[in-house]
Structure formats: C-alpha cells, structure tokens
Backbone and ligand atoms as CSV (ligand in chain L), in Angstrom:
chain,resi,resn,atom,element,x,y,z
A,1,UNK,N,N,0.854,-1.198,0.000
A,1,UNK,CA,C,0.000,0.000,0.000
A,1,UNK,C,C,0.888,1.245,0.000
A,2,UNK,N,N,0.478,2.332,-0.629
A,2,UNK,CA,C,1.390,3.273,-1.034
A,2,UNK,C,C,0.246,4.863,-1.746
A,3,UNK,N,N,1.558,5.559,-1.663
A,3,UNK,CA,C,0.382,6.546,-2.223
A,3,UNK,C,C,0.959,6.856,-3.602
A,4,UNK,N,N,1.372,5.537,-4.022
A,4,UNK,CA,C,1.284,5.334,-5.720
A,4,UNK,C,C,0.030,4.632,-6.280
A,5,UNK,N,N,-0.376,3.769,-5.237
A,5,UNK,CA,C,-1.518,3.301,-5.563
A,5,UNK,C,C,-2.982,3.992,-6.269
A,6,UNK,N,N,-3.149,3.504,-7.446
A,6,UNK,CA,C,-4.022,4.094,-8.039
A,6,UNK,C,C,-5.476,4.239,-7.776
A,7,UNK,N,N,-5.454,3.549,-6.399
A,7,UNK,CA,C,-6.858,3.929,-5.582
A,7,UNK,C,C,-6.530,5.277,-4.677
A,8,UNK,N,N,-5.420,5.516,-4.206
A,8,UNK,CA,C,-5.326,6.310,-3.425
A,8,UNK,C,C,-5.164,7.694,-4.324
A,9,UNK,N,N,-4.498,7.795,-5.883
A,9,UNK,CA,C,-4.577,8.684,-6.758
A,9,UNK,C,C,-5.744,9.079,-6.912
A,10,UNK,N,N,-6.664,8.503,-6.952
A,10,UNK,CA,C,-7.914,8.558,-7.043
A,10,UNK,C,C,-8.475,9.285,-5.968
A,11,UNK,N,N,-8.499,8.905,-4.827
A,11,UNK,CA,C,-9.320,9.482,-3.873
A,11,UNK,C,C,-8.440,11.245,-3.295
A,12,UNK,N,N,-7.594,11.351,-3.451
A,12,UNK,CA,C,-6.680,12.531,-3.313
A,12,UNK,C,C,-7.246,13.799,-4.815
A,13,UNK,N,N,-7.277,12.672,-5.759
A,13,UNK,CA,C,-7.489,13.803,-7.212
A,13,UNK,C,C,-9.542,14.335,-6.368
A,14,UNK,N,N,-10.474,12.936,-6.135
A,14,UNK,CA,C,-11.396,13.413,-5.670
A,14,UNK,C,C,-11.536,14.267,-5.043
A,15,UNK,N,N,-10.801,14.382,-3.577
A,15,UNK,CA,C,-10.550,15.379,-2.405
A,15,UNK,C,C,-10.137,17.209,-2.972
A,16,UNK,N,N,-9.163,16.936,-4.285
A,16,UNK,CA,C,-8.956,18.327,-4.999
A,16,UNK,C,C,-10.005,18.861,-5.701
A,17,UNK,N,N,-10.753,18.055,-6.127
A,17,UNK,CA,C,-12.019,18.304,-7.040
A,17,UNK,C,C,-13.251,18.610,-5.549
A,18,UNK,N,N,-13.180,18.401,-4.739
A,18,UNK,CA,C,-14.120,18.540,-3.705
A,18,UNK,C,C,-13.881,20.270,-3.296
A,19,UNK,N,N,-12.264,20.467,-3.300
A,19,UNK,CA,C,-11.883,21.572,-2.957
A,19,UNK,C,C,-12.371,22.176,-3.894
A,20,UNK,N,N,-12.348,22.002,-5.182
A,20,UNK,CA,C,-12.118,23.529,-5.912
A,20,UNK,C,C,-13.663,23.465,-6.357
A,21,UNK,N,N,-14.565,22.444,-6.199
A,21,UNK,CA,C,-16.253,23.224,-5.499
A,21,UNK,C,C,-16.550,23.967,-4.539
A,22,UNK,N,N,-15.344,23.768,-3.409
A,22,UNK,CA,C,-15.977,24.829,-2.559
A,22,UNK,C,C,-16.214,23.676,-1.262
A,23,UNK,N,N,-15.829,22.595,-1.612
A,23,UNK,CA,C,-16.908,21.732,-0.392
A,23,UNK,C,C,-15.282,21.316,0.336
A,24,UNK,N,N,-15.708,20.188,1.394
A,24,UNK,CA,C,-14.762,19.442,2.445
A,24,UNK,C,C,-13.868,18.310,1.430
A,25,UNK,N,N,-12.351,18.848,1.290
A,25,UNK,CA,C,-11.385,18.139,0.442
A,25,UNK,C,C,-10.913,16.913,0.872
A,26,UNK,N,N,-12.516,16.198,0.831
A,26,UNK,CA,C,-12.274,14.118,1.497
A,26,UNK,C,C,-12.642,13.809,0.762
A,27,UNK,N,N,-11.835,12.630,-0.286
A,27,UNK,CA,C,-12.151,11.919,-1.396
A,27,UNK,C,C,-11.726,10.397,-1.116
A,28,UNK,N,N,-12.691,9.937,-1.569
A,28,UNK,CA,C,-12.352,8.051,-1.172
A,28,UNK,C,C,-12.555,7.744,-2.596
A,29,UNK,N,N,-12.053,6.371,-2.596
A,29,UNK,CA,C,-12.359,5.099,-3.435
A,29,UNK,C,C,-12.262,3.934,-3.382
A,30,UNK,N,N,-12.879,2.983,-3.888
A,30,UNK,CA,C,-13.496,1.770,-3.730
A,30,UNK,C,C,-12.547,0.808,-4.815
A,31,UNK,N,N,-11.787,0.259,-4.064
A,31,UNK,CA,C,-10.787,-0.780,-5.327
A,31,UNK,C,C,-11.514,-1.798,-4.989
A,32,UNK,N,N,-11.551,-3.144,-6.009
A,32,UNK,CA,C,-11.762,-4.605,-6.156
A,32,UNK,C,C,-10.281,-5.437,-5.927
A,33,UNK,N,N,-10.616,-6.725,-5.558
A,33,UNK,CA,C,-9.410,-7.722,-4.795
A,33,UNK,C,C,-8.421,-7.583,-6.175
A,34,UNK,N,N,-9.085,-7.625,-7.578
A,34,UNK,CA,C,-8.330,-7.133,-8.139
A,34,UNK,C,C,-7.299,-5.950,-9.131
A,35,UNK,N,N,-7.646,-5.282,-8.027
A,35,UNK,CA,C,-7.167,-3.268,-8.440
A,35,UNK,C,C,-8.373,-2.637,-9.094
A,36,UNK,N,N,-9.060,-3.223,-9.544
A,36,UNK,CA,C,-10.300,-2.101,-10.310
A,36,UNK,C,C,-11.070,-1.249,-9.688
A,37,UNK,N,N,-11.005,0.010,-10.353
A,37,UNK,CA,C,-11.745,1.101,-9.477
A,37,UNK,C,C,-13.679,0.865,-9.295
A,38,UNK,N,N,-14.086,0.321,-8.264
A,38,UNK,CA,C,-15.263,-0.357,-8.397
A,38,UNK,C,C,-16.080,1.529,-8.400
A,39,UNK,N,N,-15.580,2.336,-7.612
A,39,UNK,CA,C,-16.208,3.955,-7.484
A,39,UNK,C,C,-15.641,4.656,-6.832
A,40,UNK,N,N,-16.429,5.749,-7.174
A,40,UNK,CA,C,-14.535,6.673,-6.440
A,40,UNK,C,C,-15.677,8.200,-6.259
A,41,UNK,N,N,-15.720,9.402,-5.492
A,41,UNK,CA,C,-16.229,10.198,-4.781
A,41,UNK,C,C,-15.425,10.892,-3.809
A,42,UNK,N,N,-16.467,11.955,-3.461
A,42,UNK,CA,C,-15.677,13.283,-2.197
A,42,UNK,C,C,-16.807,13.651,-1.571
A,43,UNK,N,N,-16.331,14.002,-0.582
A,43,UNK,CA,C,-17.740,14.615,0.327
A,43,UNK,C,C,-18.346,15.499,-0.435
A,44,UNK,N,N,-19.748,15.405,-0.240
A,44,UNK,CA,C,-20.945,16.657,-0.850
A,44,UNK,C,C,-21.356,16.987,-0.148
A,45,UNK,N,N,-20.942,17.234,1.536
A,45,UNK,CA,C,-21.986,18.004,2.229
A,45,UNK,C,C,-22.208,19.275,1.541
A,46,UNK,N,N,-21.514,19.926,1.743
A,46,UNK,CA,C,-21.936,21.294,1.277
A,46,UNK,C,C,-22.750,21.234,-0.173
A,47,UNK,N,N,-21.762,20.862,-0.751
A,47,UNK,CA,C,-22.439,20.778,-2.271
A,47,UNK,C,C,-23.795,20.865,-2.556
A,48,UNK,N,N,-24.220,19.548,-2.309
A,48,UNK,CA,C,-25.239,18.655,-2.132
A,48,UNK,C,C,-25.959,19.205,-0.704
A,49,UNK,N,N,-26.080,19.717,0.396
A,49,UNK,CA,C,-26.825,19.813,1.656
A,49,UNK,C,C,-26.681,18.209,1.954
A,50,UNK,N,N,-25.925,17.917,1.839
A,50,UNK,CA,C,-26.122,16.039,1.906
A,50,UNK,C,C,-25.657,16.085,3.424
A,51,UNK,N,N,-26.493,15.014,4.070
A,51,UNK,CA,C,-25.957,14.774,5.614
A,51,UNK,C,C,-24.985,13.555,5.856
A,52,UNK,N,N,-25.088,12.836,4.312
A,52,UNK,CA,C,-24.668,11.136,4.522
A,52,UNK,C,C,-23.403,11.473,3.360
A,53,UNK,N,N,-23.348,11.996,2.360
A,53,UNK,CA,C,-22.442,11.765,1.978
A,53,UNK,C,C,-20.770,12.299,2.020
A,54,UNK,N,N,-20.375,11.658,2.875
A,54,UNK,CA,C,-18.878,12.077,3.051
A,54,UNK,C,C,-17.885,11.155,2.103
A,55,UNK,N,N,-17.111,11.681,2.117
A,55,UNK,CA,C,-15.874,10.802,0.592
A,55,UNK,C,C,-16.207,9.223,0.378
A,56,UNK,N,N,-16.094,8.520,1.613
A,56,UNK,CA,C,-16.164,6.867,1.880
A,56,UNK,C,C,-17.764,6.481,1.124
A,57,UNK,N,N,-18.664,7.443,1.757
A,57,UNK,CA,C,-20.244,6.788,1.172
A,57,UNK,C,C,-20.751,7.289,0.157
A,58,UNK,N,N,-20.094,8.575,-0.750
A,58,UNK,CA,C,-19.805,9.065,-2.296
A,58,UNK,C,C,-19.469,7.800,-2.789
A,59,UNK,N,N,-18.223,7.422,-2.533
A,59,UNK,CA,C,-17.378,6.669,-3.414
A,59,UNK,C,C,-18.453,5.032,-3.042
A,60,UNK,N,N,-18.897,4.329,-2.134
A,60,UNK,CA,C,-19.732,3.380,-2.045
A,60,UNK,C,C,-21.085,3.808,-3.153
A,61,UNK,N,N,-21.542,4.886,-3.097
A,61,UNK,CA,C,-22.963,5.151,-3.671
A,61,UNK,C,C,-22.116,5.330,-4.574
A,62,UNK,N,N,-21.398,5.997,-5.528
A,62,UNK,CA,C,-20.822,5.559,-7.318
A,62,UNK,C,C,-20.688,4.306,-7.539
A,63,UNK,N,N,-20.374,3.414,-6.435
A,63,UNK,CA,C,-20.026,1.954,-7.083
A,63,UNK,C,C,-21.365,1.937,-7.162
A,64,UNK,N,N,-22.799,1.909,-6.588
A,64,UNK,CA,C,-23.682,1.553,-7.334
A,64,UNK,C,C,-23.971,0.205,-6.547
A,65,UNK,N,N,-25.229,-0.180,-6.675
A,65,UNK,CA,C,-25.123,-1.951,-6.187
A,65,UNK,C,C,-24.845,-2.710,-6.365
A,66,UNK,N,N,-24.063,-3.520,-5.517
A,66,UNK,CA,C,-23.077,-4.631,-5.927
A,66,UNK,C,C,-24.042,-6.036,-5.472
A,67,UNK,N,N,-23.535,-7.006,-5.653
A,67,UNK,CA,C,-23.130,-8.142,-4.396
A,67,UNK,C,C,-22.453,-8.321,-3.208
A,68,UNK,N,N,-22.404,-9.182,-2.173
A,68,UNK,CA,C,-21.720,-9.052,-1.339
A,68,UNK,C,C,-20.340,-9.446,-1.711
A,69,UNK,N,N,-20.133,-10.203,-2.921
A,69,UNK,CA,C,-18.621,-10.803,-3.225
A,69,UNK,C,C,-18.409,-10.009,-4.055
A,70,UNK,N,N,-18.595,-8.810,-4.588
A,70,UNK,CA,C,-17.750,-7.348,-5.445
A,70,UNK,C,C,-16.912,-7.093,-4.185
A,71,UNK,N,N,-17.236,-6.907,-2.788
A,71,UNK,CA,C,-16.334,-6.262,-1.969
A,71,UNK,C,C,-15.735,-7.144,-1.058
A,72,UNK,N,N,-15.395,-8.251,-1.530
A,72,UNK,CA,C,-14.467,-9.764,-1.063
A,72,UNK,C,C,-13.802,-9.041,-1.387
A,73,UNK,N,N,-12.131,-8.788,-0.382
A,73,UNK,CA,C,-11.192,-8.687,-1.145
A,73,UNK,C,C,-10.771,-6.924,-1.127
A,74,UNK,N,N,-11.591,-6.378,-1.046
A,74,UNK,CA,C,-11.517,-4.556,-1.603
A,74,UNK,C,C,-11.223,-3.762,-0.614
A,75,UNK,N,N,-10.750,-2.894,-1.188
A,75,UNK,CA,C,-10.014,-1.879,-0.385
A,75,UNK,C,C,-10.663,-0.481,-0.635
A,76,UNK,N,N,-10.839,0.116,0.671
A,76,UNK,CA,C,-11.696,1.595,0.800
A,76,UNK,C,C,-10.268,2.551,0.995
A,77,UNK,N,N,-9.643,3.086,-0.439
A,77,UNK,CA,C,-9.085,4.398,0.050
A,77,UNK,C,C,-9.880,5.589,0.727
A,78,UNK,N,N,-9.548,6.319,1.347
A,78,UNK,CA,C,-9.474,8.023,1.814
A,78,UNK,C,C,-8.402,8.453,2.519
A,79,UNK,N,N,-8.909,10.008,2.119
A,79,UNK,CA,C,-7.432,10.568,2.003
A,79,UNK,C,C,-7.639,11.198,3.463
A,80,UNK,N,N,-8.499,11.051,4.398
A,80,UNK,CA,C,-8.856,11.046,5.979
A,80,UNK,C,C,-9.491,9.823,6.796
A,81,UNK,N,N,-9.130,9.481,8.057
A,81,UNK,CA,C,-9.435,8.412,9.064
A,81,UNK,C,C,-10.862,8.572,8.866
A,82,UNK,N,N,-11.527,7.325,8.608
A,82,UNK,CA,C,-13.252,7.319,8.637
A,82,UNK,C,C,-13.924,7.862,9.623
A,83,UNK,N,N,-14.678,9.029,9.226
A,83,UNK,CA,C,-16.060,8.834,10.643
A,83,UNK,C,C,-16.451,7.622,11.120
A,84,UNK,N,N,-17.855,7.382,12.263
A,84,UNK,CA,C,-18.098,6.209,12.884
A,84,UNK,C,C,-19.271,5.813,11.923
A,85,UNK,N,N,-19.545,6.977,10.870
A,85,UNK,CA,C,-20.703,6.612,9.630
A,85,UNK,C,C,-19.761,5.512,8.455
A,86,UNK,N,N,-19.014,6.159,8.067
A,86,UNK,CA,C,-18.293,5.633,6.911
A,86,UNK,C,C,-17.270,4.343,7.650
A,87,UNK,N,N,-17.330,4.067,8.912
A,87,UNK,CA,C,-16.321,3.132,9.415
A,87,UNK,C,C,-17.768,1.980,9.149
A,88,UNK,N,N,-18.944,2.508,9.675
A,88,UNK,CA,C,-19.939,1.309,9.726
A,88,UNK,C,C,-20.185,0.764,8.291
A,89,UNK,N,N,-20.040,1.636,7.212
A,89,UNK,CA,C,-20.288,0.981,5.939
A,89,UNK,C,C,-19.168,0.219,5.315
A,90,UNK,N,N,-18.428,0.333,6.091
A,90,UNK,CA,C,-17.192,-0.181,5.461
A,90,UNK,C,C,-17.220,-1.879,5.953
A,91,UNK,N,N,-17.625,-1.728,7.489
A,91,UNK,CA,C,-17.858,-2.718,8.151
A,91,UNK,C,C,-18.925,-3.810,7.760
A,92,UNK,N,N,-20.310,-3.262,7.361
A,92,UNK,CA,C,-21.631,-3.700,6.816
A,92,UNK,C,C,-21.258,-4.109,5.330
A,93,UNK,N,N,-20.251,-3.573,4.269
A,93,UNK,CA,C,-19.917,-4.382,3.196
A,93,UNK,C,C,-19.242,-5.337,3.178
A,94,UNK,N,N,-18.426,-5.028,4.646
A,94,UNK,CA,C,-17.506,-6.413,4.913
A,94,UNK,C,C,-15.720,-5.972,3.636
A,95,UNK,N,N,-15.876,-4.482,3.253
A,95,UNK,CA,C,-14.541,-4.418,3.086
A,95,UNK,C,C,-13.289,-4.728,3.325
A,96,UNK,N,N,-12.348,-5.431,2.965
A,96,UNK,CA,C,-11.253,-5.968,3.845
A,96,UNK,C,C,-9.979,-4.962,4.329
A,97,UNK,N,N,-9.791,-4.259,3.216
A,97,UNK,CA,C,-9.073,-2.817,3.657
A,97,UNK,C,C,-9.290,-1.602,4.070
A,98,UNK,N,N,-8.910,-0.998,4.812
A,98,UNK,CA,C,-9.100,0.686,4.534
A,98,UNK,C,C,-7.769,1.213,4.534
A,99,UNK,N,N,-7.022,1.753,3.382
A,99,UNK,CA,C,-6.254,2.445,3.940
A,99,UNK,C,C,-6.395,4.005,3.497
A,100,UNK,N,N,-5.860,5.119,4.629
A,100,UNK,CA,C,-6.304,6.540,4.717
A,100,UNK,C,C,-5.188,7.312,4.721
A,101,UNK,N,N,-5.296,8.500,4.070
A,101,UNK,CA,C,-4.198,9.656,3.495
A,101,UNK,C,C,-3.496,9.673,5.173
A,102,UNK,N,N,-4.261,10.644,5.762
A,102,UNK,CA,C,-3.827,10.568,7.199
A,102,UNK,C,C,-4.977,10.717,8.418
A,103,UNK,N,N,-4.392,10.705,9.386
A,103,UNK,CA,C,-5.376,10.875,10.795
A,103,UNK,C,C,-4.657,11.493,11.599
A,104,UNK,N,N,-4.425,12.801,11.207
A,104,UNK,CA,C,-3.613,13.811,12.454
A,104,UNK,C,C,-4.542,14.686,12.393
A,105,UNK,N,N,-5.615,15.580,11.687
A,105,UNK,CA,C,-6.466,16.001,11.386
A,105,UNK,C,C,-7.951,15.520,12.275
A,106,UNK,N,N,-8.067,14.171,12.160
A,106,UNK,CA,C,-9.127,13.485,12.746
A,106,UNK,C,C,-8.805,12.394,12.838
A,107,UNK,N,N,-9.454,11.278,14.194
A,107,UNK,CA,C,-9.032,10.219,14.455
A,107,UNK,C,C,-10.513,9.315,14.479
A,108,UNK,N,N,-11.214,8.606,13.541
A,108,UNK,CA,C,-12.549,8.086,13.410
A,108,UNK,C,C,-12.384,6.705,13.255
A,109,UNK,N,N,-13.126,5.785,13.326
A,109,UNK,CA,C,-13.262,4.646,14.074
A,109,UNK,C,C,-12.023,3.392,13.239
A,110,UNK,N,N,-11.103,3.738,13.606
A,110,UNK,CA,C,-9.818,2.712,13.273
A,110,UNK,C,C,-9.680,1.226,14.103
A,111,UNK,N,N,-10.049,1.588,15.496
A,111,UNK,CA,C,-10.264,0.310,16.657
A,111,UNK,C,C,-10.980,0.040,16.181
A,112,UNK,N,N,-12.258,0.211,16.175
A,112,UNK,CA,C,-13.503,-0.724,15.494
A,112,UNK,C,C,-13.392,-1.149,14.151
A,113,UNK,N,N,-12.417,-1.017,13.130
A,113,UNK,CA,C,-12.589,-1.580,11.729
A,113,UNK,C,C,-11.598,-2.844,12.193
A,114,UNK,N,N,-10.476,-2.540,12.619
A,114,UNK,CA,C,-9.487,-3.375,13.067
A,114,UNK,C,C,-10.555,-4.688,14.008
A,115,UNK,N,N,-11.212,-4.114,14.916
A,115,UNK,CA,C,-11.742,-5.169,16.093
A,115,UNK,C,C,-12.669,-5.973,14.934
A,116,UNK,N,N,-13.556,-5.541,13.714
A,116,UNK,CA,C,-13.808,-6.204,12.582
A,116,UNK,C,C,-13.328,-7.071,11.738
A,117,UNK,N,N,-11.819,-6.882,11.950
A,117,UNK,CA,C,-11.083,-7.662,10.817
A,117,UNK,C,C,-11.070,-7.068,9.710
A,118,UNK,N,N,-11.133,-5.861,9.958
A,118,UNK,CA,C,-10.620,-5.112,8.794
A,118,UNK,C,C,-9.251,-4.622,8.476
A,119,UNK,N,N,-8.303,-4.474,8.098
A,119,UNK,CA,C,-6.946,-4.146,8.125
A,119,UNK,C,C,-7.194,-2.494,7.743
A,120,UNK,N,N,-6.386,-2.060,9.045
A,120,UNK,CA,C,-6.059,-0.636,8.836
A,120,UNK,C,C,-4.641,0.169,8.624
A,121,UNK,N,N,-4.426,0.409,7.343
A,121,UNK,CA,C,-3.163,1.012,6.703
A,121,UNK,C,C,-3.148,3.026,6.706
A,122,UNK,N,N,-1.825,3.867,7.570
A,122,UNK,CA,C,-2.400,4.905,7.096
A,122,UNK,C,C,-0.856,5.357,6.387
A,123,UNK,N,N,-1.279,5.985,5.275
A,123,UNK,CA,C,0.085,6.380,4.410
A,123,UNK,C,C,0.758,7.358,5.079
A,124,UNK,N,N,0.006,8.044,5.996
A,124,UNK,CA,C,0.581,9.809,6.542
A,124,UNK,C,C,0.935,10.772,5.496
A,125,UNK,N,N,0.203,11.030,4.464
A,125,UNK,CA,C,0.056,11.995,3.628
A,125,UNK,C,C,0.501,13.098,3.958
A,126,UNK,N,N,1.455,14.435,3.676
A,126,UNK,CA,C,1.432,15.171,4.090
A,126,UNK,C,C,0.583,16.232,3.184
A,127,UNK,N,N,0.040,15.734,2.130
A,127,UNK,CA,C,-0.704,16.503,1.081
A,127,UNK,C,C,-1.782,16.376,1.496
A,128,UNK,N,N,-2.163,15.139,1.982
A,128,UNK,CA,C,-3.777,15.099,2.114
A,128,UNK,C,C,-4.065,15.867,4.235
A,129,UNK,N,N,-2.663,16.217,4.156
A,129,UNK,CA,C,-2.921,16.718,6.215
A,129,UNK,C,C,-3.160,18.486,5.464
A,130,UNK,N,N,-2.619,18.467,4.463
A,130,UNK,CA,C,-2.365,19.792,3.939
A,130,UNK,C,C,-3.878,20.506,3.783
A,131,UNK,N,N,-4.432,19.851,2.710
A,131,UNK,CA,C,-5.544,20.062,1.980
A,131,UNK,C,C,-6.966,20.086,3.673
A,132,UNK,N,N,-6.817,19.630,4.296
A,132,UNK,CA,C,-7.627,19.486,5.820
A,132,UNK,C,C,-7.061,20.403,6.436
A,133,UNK,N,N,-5.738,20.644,6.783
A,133,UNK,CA,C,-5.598,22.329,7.198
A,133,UNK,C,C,-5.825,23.641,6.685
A,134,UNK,N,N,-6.089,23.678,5.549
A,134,UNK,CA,C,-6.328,24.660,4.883
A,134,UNK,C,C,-7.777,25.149,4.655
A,135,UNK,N,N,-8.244,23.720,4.733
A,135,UNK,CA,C,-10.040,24.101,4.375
A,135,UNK,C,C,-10.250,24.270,6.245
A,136,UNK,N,N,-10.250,23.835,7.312
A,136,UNK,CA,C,-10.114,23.960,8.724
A,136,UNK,C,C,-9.956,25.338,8.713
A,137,UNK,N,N,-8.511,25.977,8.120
A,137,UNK,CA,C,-8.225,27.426,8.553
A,137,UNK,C,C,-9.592,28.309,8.206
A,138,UNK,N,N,-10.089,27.883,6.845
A,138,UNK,CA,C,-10.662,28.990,6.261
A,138,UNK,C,C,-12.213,28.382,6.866
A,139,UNK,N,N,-12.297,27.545,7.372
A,139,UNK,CA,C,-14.372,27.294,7.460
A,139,UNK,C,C,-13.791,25.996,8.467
A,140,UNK,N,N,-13.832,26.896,9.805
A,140,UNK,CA,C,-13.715,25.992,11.174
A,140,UNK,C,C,-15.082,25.373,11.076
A,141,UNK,N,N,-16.340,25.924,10.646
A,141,UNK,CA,C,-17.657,25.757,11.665
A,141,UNK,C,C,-18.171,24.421,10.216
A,142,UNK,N,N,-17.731,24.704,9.665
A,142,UNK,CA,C,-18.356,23.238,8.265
A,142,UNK,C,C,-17.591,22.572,8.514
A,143,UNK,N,N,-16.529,22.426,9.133
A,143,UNK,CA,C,-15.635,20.915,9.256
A,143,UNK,C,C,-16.392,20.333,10.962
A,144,UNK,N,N,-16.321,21.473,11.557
A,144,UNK,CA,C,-17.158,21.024,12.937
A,144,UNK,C,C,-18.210,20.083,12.334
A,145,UNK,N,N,-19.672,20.868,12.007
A,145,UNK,CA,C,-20.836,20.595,11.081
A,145,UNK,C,C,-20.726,19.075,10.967
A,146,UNK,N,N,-19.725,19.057,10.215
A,146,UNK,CA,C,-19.794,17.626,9.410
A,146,UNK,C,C,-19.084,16.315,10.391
A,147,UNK,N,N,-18.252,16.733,11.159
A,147,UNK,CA,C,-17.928,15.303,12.258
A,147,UNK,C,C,-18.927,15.682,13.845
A,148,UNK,N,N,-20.083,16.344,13.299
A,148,UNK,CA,C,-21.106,16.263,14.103
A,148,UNK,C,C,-20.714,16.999,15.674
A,149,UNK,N,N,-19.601,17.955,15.184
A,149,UNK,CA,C,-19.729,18.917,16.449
A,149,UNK,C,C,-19.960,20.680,16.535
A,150,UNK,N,N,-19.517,20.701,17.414
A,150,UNK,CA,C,-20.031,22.454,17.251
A,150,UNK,C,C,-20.874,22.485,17.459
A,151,UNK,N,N,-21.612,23.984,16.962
A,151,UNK,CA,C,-23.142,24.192,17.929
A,151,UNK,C,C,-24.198,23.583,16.669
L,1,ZN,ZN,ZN,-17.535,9.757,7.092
C-alpha cells in the first residue's frame, strides 16, 4: 500500500475536485481484490446539503449496487481516518481494507474496523494533512458541522 496506488490517486485527485467546489477536500475510493476502481467520490456536504455523503459513502454510492462478493477482497481508500458513519459501511460491506491519506487532522473509528477484521493502513500523507488544514483554517464551523460537532 502506497500513495502510488491508483486507488489512493484517485481518492486525493477526488478530495482536490471537492476543494475547488468549494466543499470538504475528502475523497475516497473503492478498489476490487483485483485493483479495479469499483467507485470513487468526495464529500458533498456542502455541495449537495447532503448529511450522509462524506468521501467513503460518495465513493460506495458511485459503485452503485453490488453483491456481497464485489467487496471480497476490496479496499476503501481516503485521504482522511473514517467517521463512525463511513467506518460502519465499510464494516456492513464487509470491506477488507481501509487504507487513509492521514489521521492527524481526525481520528474516526480505526479500533472498530481493526476489532472487525478489517486491516487498517495509514500512508501519513502530508498533502492530504495539507488540503484538511487549509479548508479547517478557512471554514472551522463546516468541518465542525460535518464530524457532528459544534453548535
Ligand atoms: Zn464519514
């Protein structure tokens, strides 16, 4: 796992494209056991007024409906540590990977994917800690908003 990996290219190019809408620069994607990009997405809260879709459940809702054996095997990039929303879907598809840009920014349910049997990989991005400090500096109260704190 690496951040050559063309799932993780993916979810980082998402996260830039999230930025330059205007919205929260978290982009995931959805690889198959064998590298194929099953869907790939960025958060739309803002975008969208969306309450559910953050990078991880974008990139699940582009893959579209599967079977339970499309996600034998698959790996959930993002380029941030899952919320306890996007840790549960990851869990409920029975994903076998997650690995995430970084978690110095935010720390969301890593014990519980692991206590799942999920394998948790984090690259420590310093691009993707970048892109979360910058949108943080400029719009404290929408990053609150969206990991469900603040007023
Ligand atoms: Zn989430």
């Amino acid at each position: 796992m690496s951040v050559n990996d063309a799932g993780f290219k993916a979810a980082l190019e998402e996260a830039k494209i999230g930025a330059s809408e205007g919205g929260i620069p978290i982009g995931a994607c959805l690889v198959d056991k064998d590298g194929k990009i099953l869907g790939r997405g960025h958060n739309m809260r803002i975008q969208k007024s969306s309450a559910i879709l953050h990078g991880e459940t974008s990139a699940l809702e582009n893959a579209g409906r599967l079977p339970a054996s499309a996600y034998k095997g698959s790996t959930m990039y993002t380029t941030l540590s899952p919320c306890d929303m996007c840790t549960g879907a990851c869990i409920l598809y029975k994903v076998s990977r997650l690995v995430m840009g970084e978690n110095k920014t935010f720390v969301g349910g890593e014990e519980h994917l692991r206590r799942n049997g999920i394998e948790v990989v984090n690259l420590e991005s310093k691009e993707c800690e970048e892109l979360m400090a910058k949108f943080i500096r400029e719009h404290p109260e929408d990053w609150d908003e969206d990991v469900g704190v603040g007023k």
